[in-house]
N, C-alpha and C positions, 0 to 999 in steps of 0.2 A: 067445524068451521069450514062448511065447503068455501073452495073460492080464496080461501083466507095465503097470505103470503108467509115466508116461514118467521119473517120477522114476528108478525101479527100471532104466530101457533105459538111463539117461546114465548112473547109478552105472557099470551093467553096461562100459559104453564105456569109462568113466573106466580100472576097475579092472582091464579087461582080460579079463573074464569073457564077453563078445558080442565079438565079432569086428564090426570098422569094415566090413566086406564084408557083415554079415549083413544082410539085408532086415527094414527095420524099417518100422514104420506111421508113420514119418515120416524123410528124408533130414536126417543127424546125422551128420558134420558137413556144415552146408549147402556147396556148391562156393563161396562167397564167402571160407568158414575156408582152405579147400582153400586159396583161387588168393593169399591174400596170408598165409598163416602163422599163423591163431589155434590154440591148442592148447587144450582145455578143459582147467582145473589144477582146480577144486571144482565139485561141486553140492548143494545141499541143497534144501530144499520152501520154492521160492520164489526162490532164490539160485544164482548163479554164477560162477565166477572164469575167465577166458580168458588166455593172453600169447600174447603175439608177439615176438621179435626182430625188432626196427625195425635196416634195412640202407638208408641214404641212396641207394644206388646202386639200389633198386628199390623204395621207400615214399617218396621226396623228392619236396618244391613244388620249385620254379625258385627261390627262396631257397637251397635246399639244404639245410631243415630239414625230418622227418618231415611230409607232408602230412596237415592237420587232417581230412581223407575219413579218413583210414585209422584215427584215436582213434574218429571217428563211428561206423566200421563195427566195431569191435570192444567197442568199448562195445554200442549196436545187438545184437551178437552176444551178448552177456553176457548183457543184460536180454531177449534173445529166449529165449534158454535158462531161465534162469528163470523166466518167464512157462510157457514150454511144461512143466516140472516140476511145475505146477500143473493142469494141465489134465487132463482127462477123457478115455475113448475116443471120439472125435467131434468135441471141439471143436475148435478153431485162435482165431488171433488176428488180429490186425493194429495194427500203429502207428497213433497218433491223430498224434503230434508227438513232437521228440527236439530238446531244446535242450542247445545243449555251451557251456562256458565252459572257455577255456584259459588256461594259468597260465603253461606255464614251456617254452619249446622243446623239441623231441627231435633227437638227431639218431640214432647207433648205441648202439642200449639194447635191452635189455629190458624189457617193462612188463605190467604187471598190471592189468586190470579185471575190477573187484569190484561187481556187480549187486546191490542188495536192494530188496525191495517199502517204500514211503511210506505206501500205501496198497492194499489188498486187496479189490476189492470184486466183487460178482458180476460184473457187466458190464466196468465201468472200474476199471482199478488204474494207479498209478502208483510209477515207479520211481527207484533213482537209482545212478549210477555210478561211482566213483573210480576215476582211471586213475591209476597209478605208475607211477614210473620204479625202477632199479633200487637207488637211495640210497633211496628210503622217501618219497620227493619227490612233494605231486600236482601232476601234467603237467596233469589235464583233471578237470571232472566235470560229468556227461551224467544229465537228465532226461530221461523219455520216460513217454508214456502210451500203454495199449494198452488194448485192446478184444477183449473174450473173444466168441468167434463160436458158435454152435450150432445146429444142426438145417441148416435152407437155408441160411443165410450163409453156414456153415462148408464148407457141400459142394465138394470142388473144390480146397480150399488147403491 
């Protein structure tokens, strides 16, 4: 999809219209989705929704409840994709900070996090997260701020 905007690559991903093999002008899904289970389920201009099947036996702390790494990083995932939705040919981003508050344990679920922008701004935007469990339950909800890059910055990432 020469041309195409990244909103227009992830739809494409979502819907099944690009092929996950096809070389795009940025790696989607990043190996991080890959190596623990994020699946993108929505995107829109600015938004996105990720799950995971959470399996104790390969996502668990030493508790034996879903380790809070793994709400961070898919939340993180959510609000990266949405971020990147937004973006221009050229730009990139980077996290400023990503604060999570946790509510309710996990152990084998399904969950859903839901990424939307706070705030929009050319440079700094800010986001926010809600992670659910499979009852409609929030598990977590993750702010994060990020930093739109361009021209030198961006080069490279």
């Amino acid at each position: 999809m020469k041309n195409a905007s990244n909103l227009e690559i992830m739809k494409g991903l979502l819907s099944g219209s690009i092929s996950k093999d096809e070389k795009l002008a940025f790696d989607f899904p990043p190996p991080i989705a890959k190596l623990l289970g994020f699946e993108l389920t929505e995107v829109g201009e600015g938004t996105a929704s990720m799950s995971i099947e959470t399996k104790t036996n390969q996502h668990a702390n030493p508790m034996g409840t879903i380790h809070g790494g793994v709400l961070c990083d898919i939340a993180d995932a959510a609000i990266g994709t949405a971020h990147v939705s937004t973006l221009l040919p050229g730009e990139s981003f980077t996290s400023v900070d990503l604060q999570i508050n946790f509510f309710r344990p996990v152990w084998n679920d399904k969950l859903k996090a839901s990424a939307k922008p706070i705030h929009r701004g050319r440079s700094v935007s800010r986001y926010v997260c809600d992670i659910y469990n499979s009852k409609d339950k929030l598990v977590a909800q993750v702010t994060s701020t990020v930093m739109t890059l361009r021209g030198e910055n961006a080069s490279g990432r």
